[in-house]
The first five atom37 places (N, CA, C, CB, O) and aatype in JSON, in Angstrom:
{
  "aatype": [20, 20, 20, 20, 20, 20, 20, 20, 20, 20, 20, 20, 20, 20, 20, 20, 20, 20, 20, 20, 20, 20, 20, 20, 20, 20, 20, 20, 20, 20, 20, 20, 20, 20, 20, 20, 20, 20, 20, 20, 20, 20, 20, 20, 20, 20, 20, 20, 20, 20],
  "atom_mask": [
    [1, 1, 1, 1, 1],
    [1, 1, 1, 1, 1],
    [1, 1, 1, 1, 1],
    [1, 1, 1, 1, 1],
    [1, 1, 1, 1, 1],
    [1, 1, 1, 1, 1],
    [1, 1, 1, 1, 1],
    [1, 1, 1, 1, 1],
    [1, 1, 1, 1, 1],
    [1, 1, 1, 1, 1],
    [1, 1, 1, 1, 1],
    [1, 1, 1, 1, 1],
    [1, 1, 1, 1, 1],
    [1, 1, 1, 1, 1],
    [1, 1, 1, 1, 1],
    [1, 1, 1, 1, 1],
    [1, 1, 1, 1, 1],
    [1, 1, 1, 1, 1],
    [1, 1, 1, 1, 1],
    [1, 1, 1, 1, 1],
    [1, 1, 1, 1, 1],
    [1, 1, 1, 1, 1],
    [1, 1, 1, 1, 1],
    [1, 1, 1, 1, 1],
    [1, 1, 1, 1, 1],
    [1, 1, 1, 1, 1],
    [1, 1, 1, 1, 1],
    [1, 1, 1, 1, 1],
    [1, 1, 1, 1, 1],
    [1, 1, 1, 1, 1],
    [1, 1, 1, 1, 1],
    [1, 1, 1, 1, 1],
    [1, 1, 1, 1, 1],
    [1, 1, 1, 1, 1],
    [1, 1, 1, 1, 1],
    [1, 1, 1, 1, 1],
    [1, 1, 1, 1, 1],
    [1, 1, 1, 1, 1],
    [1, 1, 1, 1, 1],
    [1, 1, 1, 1, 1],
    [1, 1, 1, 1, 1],
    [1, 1, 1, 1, 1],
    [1, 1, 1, 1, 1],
    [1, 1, 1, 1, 1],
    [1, 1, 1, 1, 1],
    [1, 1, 1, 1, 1],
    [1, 1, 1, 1, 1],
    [1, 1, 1, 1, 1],
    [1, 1, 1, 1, 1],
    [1, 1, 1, 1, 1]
  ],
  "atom_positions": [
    [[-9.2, -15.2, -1.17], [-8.92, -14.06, -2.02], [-8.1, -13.06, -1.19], [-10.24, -13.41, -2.56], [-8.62, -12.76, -0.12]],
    [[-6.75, -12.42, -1.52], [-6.27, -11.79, -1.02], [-5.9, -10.32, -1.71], [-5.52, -12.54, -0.65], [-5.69, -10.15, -2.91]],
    [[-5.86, -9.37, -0.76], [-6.12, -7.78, -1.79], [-4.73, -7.42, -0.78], [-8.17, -6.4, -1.58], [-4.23, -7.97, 0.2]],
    [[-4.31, -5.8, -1.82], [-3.41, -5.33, -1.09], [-3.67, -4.2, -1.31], [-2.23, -5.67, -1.23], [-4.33, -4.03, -2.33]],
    [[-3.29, -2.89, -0.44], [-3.47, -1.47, -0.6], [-1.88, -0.68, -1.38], [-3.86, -0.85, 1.13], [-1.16, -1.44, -2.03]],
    [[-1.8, -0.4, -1.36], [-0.31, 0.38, -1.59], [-0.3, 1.75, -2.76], [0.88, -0.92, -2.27], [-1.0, 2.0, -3.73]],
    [[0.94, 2.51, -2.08], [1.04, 3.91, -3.18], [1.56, 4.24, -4.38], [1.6, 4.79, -2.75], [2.76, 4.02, -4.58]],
    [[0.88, 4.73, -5.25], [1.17, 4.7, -6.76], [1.4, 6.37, -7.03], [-0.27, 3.93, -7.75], [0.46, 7.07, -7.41]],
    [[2.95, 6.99, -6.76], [2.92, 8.11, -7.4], [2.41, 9.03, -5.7], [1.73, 8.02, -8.99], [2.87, 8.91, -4.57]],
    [[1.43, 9.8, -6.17], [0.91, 10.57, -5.38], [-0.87, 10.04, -4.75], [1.06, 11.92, -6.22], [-1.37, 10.68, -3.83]],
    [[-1.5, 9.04, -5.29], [-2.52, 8.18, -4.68], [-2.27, 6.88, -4.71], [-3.71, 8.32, -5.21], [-1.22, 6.47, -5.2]],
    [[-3.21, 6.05, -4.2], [-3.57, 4.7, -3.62], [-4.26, 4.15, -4.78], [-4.5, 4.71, -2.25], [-4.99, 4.64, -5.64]],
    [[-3.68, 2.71, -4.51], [-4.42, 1.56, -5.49], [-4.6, 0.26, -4.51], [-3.34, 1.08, -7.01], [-4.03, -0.01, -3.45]],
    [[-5.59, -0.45, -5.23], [-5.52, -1.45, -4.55], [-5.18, -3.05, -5.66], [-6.95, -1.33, -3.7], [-5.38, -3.11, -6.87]],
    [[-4.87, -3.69, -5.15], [-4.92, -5.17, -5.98], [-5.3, -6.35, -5.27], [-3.55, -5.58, -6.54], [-4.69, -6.64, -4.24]],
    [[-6.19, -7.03, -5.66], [-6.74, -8.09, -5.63], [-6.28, -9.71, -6.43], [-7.84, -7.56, -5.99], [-6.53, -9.99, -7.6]],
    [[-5.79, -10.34, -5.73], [-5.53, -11.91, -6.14], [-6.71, -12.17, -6.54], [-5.05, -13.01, -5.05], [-7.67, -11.89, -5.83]],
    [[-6.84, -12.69, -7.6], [-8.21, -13.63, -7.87], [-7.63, -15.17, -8.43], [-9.35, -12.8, -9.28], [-8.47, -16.02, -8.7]],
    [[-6.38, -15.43, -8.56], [-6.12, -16.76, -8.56], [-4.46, -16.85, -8.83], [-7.08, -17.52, -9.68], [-3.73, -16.01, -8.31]],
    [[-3.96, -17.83, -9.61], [-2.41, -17.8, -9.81], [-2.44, -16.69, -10.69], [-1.62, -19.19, -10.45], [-1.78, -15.83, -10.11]],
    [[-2.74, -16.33, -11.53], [-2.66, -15.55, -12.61], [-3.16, -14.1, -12.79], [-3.18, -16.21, -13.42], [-2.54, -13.07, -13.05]],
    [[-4.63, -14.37, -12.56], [-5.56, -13.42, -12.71], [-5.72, -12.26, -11.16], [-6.97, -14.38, -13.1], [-5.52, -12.63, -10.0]],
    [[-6.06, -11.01, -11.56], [-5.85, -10.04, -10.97], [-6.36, -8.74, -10.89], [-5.04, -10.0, -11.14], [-5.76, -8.0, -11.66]],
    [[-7.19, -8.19, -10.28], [-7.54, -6.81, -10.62], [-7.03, -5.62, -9.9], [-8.82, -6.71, -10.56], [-6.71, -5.72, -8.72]],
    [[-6.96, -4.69, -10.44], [-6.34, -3.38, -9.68], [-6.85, -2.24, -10.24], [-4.77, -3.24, -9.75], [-7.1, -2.24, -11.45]],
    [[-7.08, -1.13, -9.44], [-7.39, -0.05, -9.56], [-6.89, 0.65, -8.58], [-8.5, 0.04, -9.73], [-6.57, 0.29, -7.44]],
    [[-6.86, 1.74, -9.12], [-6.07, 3.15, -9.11], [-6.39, 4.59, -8.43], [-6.0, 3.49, -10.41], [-6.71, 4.16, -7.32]],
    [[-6.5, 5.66, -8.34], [-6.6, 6.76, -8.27], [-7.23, 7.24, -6.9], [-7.17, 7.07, -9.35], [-7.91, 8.27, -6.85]],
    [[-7.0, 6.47, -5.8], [-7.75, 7.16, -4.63], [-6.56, 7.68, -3.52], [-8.91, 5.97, -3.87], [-5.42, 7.49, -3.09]],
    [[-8.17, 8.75, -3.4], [-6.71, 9.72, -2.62], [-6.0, 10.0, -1.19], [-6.96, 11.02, -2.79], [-5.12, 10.68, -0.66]],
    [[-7.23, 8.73, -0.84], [-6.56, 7.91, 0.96], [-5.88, 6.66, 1.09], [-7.8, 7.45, 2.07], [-5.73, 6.23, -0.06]],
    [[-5.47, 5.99, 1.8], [-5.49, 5.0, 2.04], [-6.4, 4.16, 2.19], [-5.03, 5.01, 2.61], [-6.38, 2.97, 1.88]],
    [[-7.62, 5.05, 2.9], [-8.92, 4.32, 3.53], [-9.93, 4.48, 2.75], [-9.39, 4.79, 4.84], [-10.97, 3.88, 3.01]],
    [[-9.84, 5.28, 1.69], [-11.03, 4.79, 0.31], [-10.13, 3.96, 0.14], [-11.57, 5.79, -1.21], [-10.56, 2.98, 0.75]],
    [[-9.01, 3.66, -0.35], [-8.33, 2.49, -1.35], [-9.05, 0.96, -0.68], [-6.22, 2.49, -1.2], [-9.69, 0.06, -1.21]],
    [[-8.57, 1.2, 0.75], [-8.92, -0.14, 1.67], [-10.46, -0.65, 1.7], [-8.54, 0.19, 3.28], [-10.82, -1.83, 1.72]],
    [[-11.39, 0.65, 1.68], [-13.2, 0.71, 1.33], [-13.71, 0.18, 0.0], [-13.81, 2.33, 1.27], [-14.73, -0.49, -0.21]],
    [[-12.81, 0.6, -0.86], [-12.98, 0.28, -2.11], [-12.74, -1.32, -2.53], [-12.12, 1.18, -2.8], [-13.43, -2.18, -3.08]],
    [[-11.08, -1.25, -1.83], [-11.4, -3.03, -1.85], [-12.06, -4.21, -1.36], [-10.71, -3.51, -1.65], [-12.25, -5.34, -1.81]],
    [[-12.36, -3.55, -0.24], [-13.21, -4.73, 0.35], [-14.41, -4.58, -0.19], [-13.36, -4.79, 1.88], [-15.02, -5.65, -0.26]],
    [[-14.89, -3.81, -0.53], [-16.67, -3.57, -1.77], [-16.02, -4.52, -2.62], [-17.21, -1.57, -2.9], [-16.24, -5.74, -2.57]],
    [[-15.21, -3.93, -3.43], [-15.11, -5.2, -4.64], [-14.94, -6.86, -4.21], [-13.66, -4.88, -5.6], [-15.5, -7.82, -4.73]],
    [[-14.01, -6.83, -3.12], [-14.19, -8.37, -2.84], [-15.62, -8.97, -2.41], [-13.24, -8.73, -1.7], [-16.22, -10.04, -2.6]],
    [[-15.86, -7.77, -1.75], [-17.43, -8.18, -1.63], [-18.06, -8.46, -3.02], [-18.32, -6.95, -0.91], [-17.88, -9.5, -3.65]],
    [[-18.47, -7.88, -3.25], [-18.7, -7.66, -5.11], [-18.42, -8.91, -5.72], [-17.55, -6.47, -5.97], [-19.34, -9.66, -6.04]],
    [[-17.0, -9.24, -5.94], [-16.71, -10.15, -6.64], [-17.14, -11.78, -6.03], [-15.33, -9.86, -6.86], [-17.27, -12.77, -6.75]],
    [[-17.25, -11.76, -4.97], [-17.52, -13.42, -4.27], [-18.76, -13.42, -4.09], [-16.82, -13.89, -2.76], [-19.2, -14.53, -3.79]],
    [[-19.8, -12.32, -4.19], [-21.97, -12.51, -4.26], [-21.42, -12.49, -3.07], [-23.37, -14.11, -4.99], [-20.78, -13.54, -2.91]],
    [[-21.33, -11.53, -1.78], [-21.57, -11.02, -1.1], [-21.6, -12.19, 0.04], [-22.48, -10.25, -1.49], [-21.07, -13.22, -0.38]],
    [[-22.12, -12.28, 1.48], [-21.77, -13.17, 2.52], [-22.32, -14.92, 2.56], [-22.32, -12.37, 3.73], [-21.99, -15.65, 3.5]]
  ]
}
């Protein structure tokens, strides 16, 4: 699973690969390093954890 951080406007989003197609992203944070915190929770999140 591969995620990416990057800037939208004036905050951070992140996006997440979840396969060829499918994809999630969210929006509105106002570091880099929530964006990057945030994604790795969700990847955590999304795969049941270690």
């Amino acid at each position: 699973m591969i995620g990416s951080v990057r800037k939208k406007g004036a905050t951070w989003s992140y996006r997440i690969d979840l396969g060829v197609i499918n994809q999630i992203e969210c929006s509105g944070y106002k570091t880099k390093k929530e964006a990057t915190t945030a994604m790795h929770e969700a990847i955590y999140n999304y795969t049941g954890g270690p």
